[in-house]
LUMKELO-193496 format. One record per atom (N, C-alpha, C): y, x, z; residue in three letters; residue number from 1. Coordinates in nm, 4 decimals. Layout:
((Y, X, Z), ALA, NUM)
...
//
This chain:
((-0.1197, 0.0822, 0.0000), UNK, 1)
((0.0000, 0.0000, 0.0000), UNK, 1)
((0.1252, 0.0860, 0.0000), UNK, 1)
((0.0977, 0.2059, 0.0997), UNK, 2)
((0.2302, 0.2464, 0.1039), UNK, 2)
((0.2914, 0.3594, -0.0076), UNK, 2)
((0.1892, 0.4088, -0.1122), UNK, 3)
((0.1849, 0.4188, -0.2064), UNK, 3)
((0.2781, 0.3494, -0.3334), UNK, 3)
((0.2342, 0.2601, -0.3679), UNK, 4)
((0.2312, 0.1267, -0.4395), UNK, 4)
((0.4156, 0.0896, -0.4110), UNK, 4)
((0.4513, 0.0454, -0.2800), UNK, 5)
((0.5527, 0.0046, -0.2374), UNK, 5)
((0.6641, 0.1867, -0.2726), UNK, 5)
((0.6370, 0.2816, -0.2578), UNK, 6)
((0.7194, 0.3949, -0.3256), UNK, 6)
((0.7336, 0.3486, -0.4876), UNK, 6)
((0.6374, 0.3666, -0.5150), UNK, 7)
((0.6510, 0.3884, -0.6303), UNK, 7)
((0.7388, 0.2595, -0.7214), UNK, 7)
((0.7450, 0.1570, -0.6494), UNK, 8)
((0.7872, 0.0257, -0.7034), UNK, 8)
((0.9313, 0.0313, -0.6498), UNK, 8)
((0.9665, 0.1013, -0.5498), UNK, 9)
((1.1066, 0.1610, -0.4774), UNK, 9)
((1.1204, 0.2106, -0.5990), UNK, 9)
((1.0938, 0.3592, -0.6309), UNK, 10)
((1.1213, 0.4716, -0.7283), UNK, 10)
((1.1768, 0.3806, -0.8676), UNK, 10)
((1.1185, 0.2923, -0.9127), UNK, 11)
((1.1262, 0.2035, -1.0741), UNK, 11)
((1.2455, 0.1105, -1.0035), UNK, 11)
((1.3181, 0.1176, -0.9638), UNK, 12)
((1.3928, 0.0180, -0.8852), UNK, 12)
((1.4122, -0.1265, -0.8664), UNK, 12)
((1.2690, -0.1444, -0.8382), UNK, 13)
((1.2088, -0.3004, -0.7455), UNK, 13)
((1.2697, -0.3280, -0.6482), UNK, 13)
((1.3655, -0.4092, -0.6445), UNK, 14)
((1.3872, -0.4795, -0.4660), UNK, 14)
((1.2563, -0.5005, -0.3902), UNK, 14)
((1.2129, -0.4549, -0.3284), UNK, 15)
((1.1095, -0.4532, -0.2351), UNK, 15)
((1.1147, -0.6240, -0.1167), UNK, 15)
((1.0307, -0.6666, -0.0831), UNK, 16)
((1.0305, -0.7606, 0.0005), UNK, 16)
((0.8375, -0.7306, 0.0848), UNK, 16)
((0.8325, -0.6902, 0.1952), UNK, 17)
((0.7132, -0.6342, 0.2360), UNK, 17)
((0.7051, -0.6924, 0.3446), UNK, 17)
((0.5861, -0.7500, 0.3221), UNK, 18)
((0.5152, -0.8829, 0.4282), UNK, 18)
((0.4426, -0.8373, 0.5186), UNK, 18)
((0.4792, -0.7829, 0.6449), UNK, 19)
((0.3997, -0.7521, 0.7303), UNK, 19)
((0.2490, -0.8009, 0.7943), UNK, 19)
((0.2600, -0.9105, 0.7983), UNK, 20)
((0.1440, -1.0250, 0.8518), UNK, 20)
((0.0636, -1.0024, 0.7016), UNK, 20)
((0.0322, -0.9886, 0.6322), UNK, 21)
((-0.0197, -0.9871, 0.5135), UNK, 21)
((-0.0610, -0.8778, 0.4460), UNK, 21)
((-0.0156, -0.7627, 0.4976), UNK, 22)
((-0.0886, -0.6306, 0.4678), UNK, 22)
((-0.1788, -0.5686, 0.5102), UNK, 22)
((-0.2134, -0.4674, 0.4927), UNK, 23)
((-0.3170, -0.4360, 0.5723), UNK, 23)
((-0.3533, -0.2556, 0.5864), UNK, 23)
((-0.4170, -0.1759, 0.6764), UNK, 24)
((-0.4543, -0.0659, 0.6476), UNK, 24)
((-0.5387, -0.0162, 0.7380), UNK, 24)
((-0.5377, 0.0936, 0.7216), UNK, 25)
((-0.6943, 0.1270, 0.7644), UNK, 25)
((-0.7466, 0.1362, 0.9130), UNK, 25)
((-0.6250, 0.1892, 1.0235), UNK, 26)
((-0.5905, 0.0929, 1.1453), UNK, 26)
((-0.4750, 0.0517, 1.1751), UNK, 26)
((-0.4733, 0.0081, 1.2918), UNK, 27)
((-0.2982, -0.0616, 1.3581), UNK, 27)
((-0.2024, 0.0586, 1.3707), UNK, 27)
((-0.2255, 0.1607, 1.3685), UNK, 28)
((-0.1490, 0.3331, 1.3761), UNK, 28)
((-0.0794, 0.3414, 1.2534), UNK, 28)
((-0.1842, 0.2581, 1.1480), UNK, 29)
((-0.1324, 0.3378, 1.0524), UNK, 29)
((-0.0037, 0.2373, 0.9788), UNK, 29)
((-0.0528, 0.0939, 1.0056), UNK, 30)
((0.0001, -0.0287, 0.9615), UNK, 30)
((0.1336, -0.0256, 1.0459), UNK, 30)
((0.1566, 0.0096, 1.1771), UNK, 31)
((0.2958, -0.0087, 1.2387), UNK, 31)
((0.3851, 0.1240, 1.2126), UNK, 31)
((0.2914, 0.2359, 1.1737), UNK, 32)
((0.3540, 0.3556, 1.1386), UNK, 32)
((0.4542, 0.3199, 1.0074), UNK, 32)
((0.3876, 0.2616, 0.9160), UNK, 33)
((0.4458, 0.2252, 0.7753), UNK, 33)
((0.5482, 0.1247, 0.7869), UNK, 33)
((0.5357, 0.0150, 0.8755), UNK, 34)
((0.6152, -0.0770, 0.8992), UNK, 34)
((0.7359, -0.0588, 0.9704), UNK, 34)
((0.7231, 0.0441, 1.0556), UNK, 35)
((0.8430, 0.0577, 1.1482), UNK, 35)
((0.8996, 0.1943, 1.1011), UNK, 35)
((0.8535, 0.2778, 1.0246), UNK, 36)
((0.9580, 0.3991, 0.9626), UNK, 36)
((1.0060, 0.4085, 0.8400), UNK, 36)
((0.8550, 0.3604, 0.7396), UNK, 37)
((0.8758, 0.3715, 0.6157), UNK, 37)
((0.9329, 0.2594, 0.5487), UNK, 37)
((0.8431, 0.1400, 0.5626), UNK, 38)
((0.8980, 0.0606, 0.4523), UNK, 38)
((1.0795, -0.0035, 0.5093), UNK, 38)
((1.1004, 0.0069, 0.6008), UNK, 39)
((1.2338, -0.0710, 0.6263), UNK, 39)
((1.3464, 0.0342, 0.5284), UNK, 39)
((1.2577, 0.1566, 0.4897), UNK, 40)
((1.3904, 0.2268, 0.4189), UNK, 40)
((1.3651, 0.1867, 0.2423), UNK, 40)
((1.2507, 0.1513, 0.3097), UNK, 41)
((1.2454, 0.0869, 0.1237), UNK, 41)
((1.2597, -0.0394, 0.0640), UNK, 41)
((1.2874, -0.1199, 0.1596), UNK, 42)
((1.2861, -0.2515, 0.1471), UNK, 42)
((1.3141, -0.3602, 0.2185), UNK, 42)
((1.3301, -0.4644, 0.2370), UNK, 43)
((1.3067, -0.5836, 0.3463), UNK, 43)
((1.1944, -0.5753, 0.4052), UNK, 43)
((1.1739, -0.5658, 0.5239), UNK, 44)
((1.0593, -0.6008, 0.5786), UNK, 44)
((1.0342, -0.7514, 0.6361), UNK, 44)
((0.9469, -0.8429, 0.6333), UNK, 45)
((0.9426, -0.9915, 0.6369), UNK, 45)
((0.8467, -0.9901, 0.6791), UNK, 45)
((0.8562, -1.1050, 0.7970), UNK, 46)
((0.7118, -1.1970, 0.8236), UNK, 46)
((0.6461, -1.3166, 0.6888), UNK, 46)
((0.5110, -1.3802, 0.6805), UNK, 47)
((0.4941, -1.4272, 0.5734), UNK, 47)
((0.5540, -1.5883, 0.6014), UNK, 47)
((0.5508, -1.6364, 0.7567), UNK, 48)
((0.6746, -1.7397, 0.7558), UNK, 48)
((0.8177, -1.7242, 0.7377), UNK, 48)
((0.8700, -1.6479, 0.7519), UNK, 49)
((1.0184, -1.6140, 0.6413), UNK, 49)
((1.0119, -1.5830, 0.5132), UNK, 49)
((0.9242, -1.5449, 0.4235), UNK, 50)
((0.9150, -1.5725, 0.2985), UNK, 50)
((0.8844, -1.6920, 0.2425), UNK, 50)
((0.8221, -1.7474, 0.3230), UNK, 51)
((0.8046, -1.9041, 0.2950), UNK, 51)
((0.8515, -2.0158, 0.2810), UNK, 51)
((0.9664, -2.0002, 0.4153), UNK, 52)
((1.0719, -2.0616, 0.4625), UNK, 52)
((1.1635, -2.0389, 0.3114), UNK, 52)
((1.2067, -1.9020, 0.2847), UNK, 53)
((1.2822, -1.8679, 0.1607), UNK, 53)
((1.2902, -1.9004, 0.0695), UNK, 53)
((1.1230, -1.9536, 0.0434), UNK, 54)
((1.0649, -1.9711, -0.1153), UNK, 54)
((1.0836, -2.1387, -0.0993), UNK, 54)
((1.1288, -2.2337, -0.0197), UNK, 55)
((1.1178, -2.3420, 0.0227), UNK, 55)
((1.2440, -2.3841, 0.0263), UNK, 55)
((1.3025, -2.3033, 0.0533), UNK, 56)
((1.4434, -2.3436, 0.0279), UNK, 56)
((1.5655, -2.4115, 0.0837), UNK, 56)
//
């Protein structure tokens, strides 16, 4: 994922990254990514605030 989410940064994707909905290989690695990396790459979101969003 955290791969994937660079590289879609790099091509300049607005990022929107669903915490509750990802996944990795343990909880170390999943809050590591969530709380350093992706907030510099993107929105970070629960999948009820994207929902809420997409709802309008």
């Amino acid at each position: 994922m955290e791969s994937t989410a660079r590289n879609a940064w790099e091509l300049g994707f607005e990022l929107v990254l669903v915490e509750d909905i990802c996944s990795a290989h343990d909880k170390a690695q999943h809050d590591g990514s969530f709380q350093h990396i992706f907030p510099r790459l993107g929105r970070v979101r629960h999948s009820a605030q994207v929902l809420a969003a997409l709802a309008g």
